[in-house]
DRENKOLKOL-654873 format. One record per residue (C-alpha): residue in three letters; y, x, z. Coordinates in steps of 0.001 Angstrom, whole numbers, padded with zeros to 6 digits, always signed. Each point is the difference from the previous one (the first is absolute). Layout:
BEGIN
ALAYXZ
...
END
This chain:
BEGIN
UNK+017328-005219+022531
UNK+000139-001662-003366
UNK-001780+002662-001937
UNK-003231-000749+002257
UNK+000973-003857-000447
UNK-000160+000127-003741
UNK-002939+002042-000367
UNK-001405-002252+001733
UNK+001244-003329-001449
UNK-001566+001500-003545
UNK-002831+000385+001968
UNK-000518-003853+001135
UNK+001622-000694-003239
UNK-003207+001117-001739
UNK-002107-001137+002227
UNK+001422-003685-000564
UNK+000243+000150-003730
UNK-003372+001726-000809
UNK-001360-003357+002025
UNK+001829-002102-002229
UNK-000542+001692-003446
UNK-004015-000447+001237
UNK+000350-003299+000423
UNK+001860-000286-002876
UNK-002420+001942-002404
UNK-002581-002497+001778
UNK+001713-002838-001704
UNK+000544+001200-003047
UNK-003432+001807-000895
UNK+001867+003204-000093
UNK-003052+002137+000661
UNK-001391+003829-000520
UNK-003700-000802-002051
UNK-002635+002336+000775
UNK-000471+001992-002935
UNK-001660+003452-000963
UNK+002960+001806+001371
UNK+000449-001670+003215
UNK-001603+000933+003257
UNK+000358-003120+001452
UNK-002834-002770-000479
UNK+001497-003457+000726
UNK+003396-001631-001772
UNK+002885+000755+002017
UNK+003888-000523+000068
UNK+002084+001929-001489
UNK+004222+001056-000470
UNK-000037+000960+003495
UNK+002514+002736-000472
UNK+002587-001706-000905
UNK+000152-000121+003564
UNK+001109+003202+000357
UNK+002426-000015-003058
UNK+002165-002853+001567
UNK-000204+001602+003783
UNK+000770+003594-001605
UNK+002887-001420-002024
UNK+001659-002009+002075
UNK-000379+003112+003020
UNK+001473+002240-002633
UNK+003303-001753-000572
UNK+000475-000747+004025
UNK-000594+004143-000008
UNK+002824-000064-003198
UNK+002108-002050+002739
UNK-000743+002749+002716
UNK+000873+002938-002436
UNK-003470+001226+000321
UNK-000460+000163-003837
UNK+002200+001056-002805
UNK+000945-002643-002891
UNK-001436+002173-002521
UNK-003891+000023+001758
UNK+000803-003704+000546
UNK+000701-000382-003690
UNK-003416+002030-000730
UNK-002392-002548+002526
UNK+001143-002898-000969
UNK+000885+000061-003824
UNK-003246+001737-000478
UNK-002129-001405+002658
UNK+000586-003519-000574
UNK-000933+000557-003739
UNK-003269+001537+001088
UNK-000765-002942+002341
UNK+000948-003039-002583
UNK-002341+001516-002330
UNK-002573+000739+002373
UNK+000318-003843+000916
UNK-000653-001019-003193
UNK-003029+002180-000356
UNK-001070-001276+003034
UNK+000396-003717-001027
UNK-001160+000082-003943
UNK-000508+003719-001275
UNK+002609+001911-001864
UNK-000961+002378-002801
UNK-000392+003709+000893
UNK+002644+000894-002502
UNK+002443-002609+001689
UNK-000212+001134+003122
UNK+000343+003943-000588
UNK+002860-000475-002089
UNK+001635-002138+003247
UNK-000919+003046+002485
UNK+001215+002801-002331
UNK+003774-002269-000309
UNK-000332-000380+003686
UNK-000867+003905+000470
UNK+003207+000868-002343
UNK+002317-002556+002076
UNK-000775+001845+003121
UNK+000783+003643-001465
UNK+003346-001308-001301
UNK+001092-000256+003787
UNK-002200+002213+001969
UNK+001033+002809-002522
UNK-002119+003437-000704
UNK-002409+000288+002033
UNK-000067+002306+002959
UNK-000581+003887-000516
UNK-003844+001301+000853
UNK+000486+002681+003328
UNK-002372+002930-000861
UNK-000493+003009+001298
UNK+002470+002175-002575
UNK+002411-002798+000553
UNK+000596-003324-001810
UNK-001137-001543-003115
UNK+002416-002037-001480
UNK-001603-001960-002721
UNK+003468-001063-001740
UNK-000364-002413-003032
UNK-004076+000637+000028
UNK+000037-001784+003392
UNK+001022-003729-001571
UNK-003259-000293-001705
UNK-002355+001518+002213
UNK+001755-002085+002678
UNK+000187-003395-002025
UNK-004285+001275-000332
UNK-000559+000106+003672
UNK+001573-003251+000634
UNK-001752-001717-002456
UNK-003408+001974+001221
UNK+000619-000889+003810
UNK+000478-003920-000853
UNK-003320-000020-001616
UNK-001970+001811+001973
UNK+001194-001989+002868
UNK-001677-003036-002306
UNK-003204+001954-000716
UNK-000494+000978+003593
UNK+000444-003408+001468
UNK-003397-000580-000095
UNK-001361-000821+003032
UNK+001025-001816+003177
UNK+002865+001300+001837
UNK+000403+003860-001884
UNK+003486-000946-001564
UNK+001257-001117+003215
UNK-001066+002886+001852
UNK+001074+002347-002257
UNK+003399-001259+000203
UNK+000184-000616+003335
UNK-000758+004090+000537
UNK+001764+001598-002750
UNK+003149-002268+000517
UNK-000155-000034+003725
UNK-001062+003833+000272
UNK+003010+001228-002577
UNK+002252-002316+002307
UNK-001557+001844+003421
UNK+001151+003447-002384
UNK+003114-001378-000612
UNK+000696-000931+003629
UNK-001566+003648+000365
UNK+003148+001794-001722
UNK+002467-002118+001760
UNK+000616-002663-003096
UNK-000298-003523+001744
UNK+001803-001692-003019
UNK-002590+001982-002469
UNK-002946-001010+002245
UNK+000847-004370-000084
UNK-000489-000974-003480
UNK-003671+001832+000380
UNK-000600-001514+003252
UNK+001050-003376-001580
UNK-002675+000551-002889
UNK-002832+000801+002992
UNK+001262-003174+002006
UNK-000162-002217-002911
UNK-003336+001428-001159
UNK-001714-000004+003687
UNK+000729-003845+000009
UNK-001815-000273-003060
UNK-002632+002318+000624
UNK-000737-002875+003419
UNK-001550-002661-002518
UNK-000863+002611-002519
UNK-002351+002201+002702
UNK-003570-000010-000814
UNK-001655-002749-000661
UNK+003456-001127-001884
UNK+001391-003212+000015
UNK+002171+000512-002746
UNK+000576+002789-002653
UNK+003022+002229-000290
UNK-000282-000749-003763
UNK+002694+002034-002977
UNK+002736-001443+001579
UNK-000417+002284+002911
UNK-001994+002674-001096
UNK+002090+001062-002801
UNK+003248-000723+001960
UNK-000523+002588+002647
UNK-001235+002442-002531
UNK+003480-000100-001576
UNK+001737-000529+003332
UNK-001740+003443+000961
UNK+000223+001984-003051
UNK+004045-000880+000275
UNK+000378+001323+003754
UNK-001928+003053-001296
UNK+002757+000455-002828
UNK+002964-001508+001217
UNK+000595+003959+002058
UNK+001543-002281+002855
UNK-000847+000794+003911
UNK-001654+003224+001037
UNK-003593-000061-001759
UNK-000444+002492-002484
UNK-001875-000731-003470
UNK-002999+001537+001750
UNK-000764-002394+002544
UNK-000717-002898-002344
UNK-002844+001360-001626
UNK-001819+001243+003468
UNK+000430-003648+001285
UNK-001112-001657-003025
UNK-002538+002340-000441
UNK-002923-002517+000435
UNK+001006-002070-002639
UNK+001479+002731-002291
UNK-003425+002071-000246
UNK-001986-003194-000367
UNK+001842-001906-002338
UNK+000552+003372-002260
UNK-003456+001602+000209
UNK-001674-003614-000666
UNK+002390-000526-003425
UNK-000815+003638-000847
UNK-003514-000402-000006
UNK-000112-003599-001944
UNK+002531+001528-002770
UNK-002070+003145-000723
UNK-002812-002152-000538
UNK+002155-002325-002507
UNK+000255-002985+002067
UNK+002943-002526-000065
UNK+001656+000592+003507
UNK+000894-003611-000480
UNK-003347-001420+000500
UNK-001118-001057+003373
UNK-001968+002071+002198
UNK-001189+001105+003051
UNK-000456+003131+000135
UNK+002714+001523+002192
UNK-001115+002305+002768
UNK+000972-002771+002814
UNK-001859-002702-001830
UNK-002821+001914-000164
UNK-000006+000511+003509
UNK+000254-003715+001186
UNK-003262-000487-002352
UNK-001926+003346+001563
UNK+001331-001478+003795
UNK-000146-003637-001099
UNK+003222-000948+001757
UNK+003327+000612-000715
UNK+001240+000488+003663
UNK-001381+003825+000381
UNK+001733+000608-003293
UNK+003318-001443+000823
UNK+000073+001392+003449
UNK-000947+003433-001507
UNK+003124+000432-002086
UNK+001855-000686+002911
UNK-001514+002337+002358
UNK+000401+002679-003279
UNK+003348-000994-000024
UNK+001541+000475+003398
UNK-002779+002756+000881
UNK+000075+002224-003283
UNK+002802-001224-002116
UNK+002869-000520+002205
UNK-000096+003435+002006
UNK+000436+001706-003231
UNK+002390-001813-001527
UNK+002115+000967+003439
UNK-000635+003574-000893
UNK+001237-000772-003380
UNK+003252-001463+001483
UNK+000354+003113+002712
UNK-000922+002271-003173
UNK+000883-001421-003127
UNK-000981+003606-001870
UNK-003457-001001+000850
UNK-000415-002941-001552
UNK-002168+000979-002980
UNK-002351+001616+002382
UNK-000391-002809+002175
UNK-000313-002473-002397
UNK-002827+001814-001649
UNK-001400+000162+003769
UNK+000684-003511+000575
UNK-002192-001241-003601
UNK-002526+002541+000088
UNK-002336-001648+002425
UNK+001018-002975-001674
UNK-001050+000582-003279
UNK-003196+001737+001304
UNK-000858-003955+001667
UNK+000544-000804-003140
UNK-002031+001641-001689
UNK-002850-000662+002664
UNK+000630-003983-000577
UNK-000210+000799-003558
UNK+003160-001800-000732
UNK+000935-000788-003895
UNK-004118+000348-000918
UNK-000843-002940-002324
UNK-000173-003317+001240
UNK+000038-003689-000853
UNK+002736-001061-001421
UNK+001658-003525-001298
UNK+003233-000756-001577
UNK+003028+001407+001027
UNK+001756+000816+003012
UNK+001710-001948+002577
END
């Protein structure tokens, strides 16, 4: 009874808080301009997800208090997640310089390695690949990678939320799956505390998730992905964040082959370009979760039932992806002003 109880207290939690930080941000002019990046057209309130920092946090150390996560993954979250989030509130409130902020995520990425350890080996078919002392690196990479993207694809109402909501809730339902309760409640906290969010942030949004958040979950993702705790094999990640993987990566492939500065605003991600062609972001938002649970999450259970075929499915599991990309024309030139939020 008190692991439904405290899922949903971080629920209500959020709910509560994200009313109050609007209100707040109301007060205190904290507002999200409309700019030639953004994809929404009136000022709005922003910091929102720091919502879902304090209701994640405080749900992780009552699941530290039920044994249902090690000290070492507790260590990871919250030295390097509350790093991410203070600098992502002070970008949020007054800008902090590109160079500033990277150097913050890569110490944060580095923190978390020192306790979740090498990262898990890669099932394949011949067996595993264990990446040994190449795997800090490329692993300190795809940390750093995730908690941007997760900024770059926050774009329009409600797609951060939903995202999280589905890949955190659906690797919890995998967890559950392969008979690892204690693996499955720090992801179900993440979905509870997002889904609370995602309530003022659903299209047309009240308030914006803002770096706080967006970059916080990327982090707080990218570590359950590395941290080789609970039943989910390396392959499952990528299927379930396959939406924003293919996106944010073929978008920054295209813009740095034609010699742009990725750090200049603009909006030319597949799912932006979307919400202009549908002119709403609803259909958008409600597609990637439909691709989600429908496409994504079925194969990622195959992964888990067959880890060996987890290169093959993932390159199932993007290739229609990156084909919609392609259609939207994602990463072609488009306006763009100053630099990134």
């Amino acid at each position: 009874m008190r692991i439904p109880l405290l899922v949903l207290g971080v629920w209500a939690l959020s709910i509560v808080l994200t009313g109050w930080l609007r209100g707040y941000a109301l007060r205190t002019r904290l507002l999200d301009m409309p700019n030639a990046r953004s994809s929404h057209s009136r000022p709005t309130p922003r910091g929102g997800g720091m919502a879902i920092v304090a209701g994640f946090v405080l749900g992780l150390l009552a699941c530290r208090w039920l044994g249902a996560v090690s000290d070492d993954l507790l260590a990871a979250l919250l030295g390097g997640g509350l790093a991410i989030a203070a600098v992502g509130y002070i970008d949020d409130r007054r800008g902090v310089p590109v160079r500033w902020r990277l150097a913050v995520h890569v110490a944060a990425a580095a923190w978390a390695l020192w306790w979740l350890g090498p990262p898990p080996a890669l099932p394949l078919p011949g067996g595993e690949w264990r990446l040994e002392l190449l795997g800090y690196p490329l692993a300190l990479l795809l940390i750093v990678w995730l908690l941007n993207l997760y900024n770059f694809m926050d774009g329009i109402d409600g797609i951060a939320g939903v995202e999280t909501v589905t890949v955190a809730g659906g690797a919890a339902v995998l967890a559950m799956l392969a008979g690892d309760g204690a693996a499955a409640l720090p992801l179900l906290l993440l979905a509870a505390a997002a889904a609370g969010f995602l309530l003022w942030n659903w299209p047309p949004a009240k308030i914006f998730m803002g770096d706080v958040g967006s970059a916080f979950i990327g982090f707080v993702l990218a570590a359950f992905a590395l941290g080789g705790e609970g039943p989910l094999n390396p392959w499952v990640w990528p299927i379930l964040l396959g939406v924003f993987l293919v996106d944010a990566s073929y978008t920054l492939l295209r813009r740095l082959l034609r010699g742009e500065a990725i750090h200049q605003a603009h909006r030319s991600h597949a799912y932006q370009r979307a919400s202009r062609r549908l002119g709403a972001h609803r259909p958008v938002t409600v597609a990637v979760a439909a691709i989600n649970l429908c496409w994504l999450w079925p194969l990622a259970w195959i992964a888990l039932r067959h880890p060996e075929l987890g290169p093959l499915l993932t390159l199932t599991a993007w290739a229609p992806l990156v084909g919609l990309a392609i259609a939207l024309g994602a990463g072609e030139r488009d306006e763009v002003v100053g630099a990134s939020a």
